[in-house]
DRENLUM-860773 format. One record per residue (C-alpha): x, y, z; residue in one letter; chain. Coordinates in Angstrom, 3 decimals. Example, Ala and Ser with C-alpha at 12.3 -4.5 7.8 and 13.67 -1.06 7.14 Angstrom:
BEGIN
+----------+----------+----------+------+-----+
!       px !       py !       pz ! type ! mol !
+----------+----------+----------+------+-----+
!   12.300 !   -4.500 !    7.800 !    a !   A !
!   13.670 !   -1.060 !    7.140 !    s !   A !
+----------+----------+----------+------+-----+
END
This chain:
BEGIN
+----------+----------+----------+------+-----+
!       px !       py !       pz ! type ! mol !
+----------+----------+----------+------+-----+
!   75.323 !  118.807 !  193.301 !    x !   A !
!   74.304 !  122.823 !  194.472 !    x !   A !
!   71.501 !  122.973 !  196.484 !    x !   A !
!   68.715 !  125.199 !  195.540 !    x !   A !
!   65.931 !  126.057 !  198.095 !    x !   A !
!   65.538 !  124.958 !  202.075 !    x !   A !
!   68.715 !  123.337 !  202.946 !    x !   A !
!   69.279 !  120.692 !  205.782 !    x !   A !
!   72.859 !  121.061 !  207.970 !    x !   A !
!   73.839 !  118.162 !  210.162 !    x !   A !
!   76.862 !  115.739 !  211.028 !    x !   A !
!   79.031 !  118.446 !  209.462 !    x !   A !
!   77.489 !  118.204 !  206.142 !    x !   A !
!   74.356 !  120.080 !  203.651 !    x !   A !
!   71.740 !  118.080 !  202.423 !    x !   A !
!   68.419 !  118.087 !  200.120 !    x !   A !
!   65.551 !  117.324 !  202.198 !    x !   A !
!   64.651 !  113.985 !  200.038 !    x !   A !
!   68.722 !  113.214 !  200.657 !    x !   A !
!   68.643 !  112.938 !  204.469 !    x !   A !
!   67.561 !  109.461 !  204.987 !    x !   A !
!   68.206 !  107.034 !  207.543 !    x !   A !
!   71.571 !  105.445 !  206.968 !    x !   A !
!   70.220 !  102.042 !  207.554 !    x !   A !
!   66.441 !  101.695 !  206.140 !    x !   A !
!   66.511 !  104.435 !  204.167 !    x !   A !
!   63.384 !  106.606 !  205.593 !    x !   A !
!   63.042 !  110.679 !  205.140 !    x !   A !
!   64.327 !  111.816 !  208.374 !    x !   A !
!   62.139 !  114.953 !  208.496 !    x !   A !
!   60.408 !  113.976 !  212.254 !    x !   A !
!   64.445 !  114.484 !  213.480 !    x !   A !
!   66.896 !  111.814 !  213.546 !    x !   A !
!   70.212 !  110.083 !  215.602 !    x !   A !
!   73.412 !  110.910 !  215.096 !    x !   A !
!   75.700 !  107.506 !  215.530 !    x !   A !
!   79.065 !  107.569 !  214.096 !    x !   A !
!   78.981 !  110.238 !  211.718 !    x !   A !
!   75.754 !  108.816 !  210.146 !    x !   A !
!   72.135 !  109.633 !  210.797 !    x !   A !
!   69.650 !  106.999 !  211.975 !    x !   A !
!   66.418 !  106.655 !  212.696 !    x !   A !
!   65.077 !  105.714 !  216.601 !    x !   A !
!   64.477 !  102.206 !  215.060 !    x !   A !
!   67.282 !  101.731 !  213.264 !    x !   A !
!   69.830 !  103.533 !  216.020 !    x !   A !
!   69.118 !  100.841 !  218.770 !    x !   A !
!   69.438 !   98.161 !  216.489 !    x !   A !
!   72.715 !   99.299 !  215.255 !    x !   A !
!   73.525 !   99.821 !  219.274 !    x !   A !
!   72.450 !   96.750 !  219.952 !    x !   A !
!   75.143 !   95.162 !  217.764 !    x !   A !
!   77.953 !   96.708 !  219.989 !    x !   A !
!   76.281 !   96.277 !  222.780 !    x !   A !
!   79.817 !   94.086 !  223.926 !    x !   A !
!   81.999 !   96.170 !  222.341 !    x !   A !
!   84.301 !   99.092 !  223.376 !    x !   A !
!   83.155 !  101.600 !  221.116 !    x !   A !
!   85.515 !  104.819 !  220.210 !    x !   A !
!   84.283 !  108.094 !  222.493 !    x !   A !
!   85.158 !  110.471 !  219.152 !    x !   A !
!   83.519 !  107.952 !  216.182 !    x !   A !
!   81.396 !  105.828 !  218.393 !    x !   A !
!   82.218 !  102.509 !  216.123 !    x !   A !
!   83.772 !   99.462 !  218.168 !    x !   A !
!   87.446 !   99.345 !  218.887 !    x !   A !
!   88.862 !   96.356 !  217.893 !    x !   A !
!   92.940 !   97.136 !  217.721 !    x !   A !
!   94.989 !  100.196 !  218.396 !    x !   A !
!   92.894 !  101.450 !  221.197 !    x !   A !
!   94.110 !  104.064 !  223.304 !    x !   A !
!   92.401 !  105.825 !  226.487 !    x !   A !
!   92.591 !  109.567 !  226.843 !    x !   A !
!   90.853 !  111.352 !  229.739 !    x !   A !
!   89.716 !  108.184 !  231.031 !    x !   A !
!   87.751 !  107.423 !  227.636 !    x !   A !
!   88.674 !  104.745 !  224.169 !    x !   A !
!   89.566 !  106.136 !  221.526 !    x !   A !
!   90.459 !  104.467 !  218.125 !    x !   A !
!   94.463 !  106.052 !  217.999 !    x !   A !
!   94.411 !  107.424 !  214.651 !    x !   A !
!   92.417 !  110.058 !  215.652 !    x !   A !
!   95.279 !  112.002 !  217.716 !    x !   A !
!   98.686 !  112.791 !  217.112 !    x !   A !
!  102.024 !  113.351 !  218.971 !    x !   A !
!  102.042 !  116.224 !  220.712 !    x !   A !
!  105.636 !  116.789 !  219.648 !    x !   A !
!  106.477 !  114.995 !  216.265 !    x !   A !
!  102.680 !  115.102 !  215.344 !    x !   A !
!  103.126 !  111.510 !  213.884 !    x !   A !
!   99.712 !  109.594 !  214.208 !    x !   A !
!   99.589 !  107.771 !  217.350 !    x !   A !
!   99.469 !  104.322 !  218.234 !    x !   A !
!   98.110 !  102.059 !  220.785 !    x !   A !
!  101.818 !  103.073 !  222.412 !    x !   A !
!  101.001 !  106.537 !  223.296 !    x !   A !
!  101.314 !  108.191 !  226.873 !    x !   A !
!   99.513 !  110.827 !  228.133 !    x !   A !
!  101.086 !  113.709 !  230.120 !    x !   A !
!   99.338 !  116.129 !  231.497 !    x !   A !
!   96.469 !  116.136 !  229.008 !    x !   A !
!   98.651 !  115.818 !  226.081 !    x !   A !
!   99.714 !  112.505 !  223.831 !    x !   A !
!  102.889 !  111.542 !  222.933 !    x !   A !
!  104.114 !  109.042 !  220.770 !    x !   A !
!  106.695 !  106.322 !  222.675 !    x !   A !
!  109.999 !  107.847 !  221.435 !    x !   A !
!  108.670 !  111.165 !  222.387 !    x !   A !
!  107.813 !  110.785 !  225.470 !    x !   A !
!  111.171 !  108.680 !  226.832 !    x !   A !
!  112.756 !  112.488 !  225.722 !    x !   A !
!  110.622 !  113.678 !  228.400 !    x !   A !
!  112.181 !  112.711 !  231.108 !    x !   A !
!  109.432 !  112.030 !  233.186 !    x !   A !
!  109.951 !  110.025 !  236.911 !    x !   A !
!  107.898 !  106.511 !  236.262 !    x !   A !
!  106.251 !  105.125 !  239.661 !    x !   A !
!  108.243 !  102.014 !  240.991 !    x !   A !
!  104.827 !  100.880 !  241.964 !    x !   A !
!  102.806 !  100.981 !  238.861 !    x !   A !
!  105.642 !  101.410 !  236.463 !    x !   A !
!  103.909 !  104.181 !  234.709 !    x !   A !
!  105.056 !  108.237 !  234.321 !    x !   A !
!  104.127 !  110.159 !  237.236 !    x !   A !
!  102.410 !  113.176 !  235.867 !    x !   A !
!  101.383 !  114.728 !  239.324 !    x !   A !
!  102.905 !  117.437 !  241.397 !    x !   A !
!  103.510 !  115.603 !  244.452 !    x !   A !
!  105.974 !  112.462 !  243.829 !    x !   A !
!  107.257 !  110.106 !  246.954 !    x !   A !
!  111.243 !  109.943 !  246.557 !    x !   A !
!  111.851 !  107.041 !  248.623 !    x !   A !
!  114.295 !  103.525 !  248.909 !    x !   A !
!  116.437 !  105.540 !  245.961 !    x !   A !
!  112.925 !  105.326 !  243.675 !    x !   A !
!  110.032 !  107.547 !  243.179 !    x !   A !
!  106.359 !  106.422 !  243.473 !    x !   A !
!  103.111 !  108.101 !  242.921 !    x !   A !
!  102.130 !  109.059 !  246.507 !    x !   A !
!   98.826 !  106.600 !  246.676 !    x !   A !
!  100.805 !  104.119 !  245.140 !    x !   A !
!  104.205 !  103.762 !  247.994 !    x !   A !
!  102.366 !  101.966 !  250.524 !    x !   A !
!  103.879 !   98.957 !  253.042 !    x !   A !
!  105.054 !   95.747 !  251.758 !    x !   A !
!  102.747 !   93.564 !  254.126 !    x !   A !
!   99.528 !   95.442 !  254.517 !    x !   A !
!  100.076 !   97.550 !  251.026 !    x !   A !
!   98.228 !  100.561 !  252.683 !    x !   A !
!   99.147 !  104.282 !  251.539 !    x !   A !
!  101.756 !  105.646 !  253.705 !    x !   A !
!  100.182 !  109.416 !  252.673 !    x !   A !
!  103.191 !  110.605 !  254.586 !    x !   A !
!  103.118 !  108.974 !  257.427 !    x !   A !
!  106.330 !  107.256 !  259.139 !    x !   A !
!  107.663 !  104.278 !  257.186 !    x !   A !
!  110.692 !  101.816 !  258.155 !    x !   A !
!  112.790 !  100.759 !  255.489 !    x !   A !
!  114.031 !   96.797 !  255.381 !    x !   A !
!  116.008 !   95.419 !  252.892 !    x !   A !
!  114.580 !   97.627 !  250.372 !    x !   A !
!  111.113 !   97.430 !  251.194 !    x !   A !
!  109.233 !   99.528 !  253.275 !    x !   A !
!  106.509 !   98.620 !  256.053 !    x !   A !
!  104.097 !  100.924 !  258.093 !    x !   A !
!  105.497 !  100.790 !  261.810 !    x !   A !
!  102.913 !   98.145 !  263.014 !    x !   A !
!  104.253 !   95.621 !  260.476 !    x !   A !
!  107.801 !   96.500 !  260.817 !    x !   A !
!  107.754 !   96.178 !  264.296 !    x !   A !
!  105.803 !   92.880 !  264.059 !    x !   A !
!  108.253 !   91.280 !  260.854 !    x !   A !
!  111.615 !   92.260 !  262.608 !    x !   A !
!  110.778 !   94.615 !  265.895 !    x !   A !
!  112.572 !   92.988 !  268.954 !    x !   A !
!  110.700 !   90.556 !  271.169 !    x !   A !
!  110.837 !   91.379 !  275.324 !    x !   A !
!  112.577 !   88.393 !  277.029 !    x !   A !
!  109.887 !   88.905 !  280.031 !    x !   A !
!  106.382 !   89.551 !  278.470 !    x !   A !
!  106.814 !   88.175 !  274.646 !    x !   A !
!  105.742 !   91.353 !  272.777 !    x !   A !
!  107.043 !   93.548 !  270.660 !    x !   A !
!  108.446 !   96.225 !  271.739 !    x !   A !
!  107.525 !   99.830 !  270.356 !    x !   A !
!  110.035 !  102.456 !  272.256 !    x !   A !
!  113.325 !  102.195 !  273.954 !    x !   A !
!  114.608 !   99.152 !  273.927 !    x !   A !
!  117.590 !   97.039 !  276.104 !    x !   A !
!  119.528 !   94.553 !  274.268 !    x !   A !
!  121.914 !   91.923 !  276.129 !    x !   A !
!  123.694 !   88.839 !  275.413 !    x !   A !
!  121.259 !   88.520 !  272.485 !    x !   A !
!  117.894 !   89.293 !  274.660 !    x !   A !
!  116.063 !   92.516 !  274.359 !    x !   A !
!  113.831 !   94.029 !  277.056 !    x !   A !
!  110.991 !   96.906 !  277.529 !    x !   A !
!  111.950 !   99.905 !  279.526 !    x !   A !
!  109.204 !   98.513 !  282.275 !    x !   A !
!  110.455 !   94.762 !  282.085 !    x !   A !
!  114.741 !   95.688 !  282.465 !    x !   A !
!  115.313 !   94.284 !  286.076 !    x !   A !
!  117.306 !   92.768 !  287.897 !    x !   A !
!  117.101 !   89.142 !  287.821 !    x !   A !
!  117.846 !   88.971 !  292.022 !    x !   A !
!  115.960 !   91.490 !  293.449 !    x !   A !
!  113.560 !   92.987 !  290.378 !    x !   A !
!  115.248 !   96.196 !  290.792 !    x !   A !
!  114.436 !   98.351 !  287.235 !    x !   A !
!  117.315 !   99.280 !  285.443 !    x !   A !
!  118.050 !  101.682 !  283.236 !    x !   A !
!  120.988 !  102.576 !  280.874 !    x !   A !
!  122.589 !  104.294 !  283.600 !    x !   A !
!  122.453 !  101.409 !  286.015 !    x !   A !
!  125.997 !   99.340 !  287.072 !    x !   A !
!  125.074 !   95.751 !  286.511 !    x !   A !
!  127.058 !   92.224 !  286.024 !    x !   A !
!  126.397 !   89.359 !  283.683 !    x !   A !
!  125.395 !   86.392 !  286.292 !    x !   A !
!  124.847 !   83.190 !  284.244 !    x !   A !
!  123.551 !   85.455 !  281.352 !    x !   A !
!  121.031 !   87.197 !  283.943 !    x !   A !
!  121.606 !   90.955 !  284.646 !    x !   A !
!  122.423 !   91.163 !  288.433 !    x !   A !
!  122.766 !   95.058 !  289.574 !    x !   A !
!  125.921 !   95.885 !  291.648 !    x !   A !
!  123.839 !   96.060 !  294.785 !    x !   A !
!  122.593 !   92.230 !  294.744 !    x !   A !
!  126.349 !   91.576 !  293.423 !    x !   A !
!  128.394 !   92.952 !  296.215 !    x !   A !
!  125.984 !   90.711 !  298.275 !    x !   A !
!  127.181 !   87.252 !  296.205 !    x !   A !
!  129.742 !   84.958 !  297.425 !    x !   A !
!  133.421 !   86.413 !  297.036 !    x !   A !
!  134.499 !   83.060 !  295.026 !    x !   A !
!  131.142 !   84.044 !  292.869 !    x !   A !
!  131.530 !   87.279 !  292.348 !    x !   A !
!  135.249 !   86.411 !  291.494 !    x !   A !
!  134.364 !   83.850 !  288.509 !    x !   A !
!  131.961 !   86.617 !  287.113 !    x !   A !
!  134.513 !   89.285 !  287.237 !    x !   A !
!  137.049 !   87.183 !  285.432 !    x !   A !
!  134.419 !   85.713 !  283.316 !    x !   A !
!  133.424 !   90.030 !  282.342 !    x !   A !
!  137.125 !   90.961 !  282.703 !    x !   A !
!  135.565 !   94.676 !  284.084 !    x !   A !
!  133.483 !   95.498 !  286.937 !    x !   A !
!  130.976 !   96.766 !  285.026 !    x !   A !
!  129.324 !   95.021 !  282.116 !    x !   A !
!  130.934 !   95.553 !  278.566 !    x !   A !
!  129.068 !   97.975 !  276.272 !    x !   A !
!  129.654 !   95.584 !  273.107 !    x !   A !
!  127.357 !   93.106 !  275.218 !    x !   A !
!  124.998 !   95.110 !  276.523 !    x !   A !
!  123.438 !   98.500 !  274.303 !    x !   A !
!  120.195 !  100.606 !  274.640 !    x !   A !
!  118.520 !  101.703 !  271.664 !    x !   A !
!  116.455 !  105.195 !  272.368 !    x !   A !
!  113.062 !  104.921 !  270.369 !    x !   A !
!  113.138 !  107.620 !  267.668 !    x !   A !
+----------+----------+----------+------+-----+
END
């Protein structure tokens, strides 16, 4: 009915003064009341009514519990009837995916277009965006396999379609040094399936350091440099040429890999 005389405004509506009552005990709410899902409570009443819920996910826009269809927007619950699709403007579901502050219904959204992150399998609504093993990754999200820490753009190796930060790599398939057991980290010397640091590539007779422009022999599967093999036996040195068919040692045998 019209109102005639002083008029009270709240929670979106007018009301007589002898109307606006407590929604749960019924009291005048002249001293001021709580507003708690569209309805107006007294102090008393309010944290009773709170108190209910207290377990309960309760809906940032109607603050009544969320029991099905809940959707978070801006980091809060909502109930999802209370948005719709950005594009179709058909009332959203628990379904809905938000891109850059807006909601979109499923079908929608796959019309987008937008990258989804290999590691969380959800759109990737940021600038920045890691393209990387033929996939792209929310940048705090492509980390290494083992230790699963951010690579931030740092280096990464790449192994069978995983990726590992460089200590890791190096420790899961890095080459081993046939003199001091550790893995090596820069250049490294590969022959007859051994691998050696820069420092530790010698010759086995006189502990000569090599390098990948040195002359050397394969001697019982030992790397001999030409000076300690002109000094070998003739009949030796002739069963280890004919064993090498080459005076110097065969470059499918032997290989340096430079450190990148």
């Amino acid at each position: 009915m019209f109102i005639k005389g002083r008029v009270i405004k709240a929670i979106n509506f007018n009301w007589h003064p002898e109307c606006f009552r407590c929604h749960s005990c019924n009291v005048l709410l002249d001293s001021g009341f709580i507003k708690n899902a569209l309805r107006p409570f007294c102090k008393e009443c309010n944290m009773r009514e709170k108190s209910k819920y207290q377990n309960q996910i309760m809906c940032h826009e109607c603050s009544t519990p969320v029991e099905n269809d809940m959707i978070r927007f801006k980091g809060e619950p909502y109930h999802s009837y209370h948005f719709n699709c950005k594009l179709c403007e058909q009332e959203l579901n628990s379904n809905a995916r938000e891109i850059r502050g807006e909601l979109y219904c499923l079908k929608c959204h796959d019309k987008l277009d937008i990258p989804i992150c290999s590691g969380c399998h959800t759109p990737i609504d940021q600038e920045r965006i890691v393209y990387a093993l033929g996939k792209t990754w929310h940048v705090e999200h492509f980390a290494c396999a083992k230790c699963e820490i951010p690579f931030n753009g740092s280096k990464h190796f790449e192994k069978r379609g995983l990726a590992y930060c460089e200590a890791h790599y190096n420790q899961l398939f890095g080459n081993l040094c046939f003199v001091c057991n550790s893995t090596i980290t820069g250049d490294v010397f590969s022959f007859v399936n051994k691998s050696w640091c820069v420092e530790h590539f010698s010759c086995y007779l006189c502990d000569e350091l090599m390098n990948q422009k040195t002359k050397f022999y394969d001697f019982d599967s030992k790397p001999v440099c030409k000076h300690c093999f002109e000094k070998l036996p003739s009949k030796i040195r002739s069963t280890i040429l004919k064993a090498n068919d080459t005076k110097e040692h065969s470059k499918s045998i032997f290989s340096w890999i430079k450190d990148k």
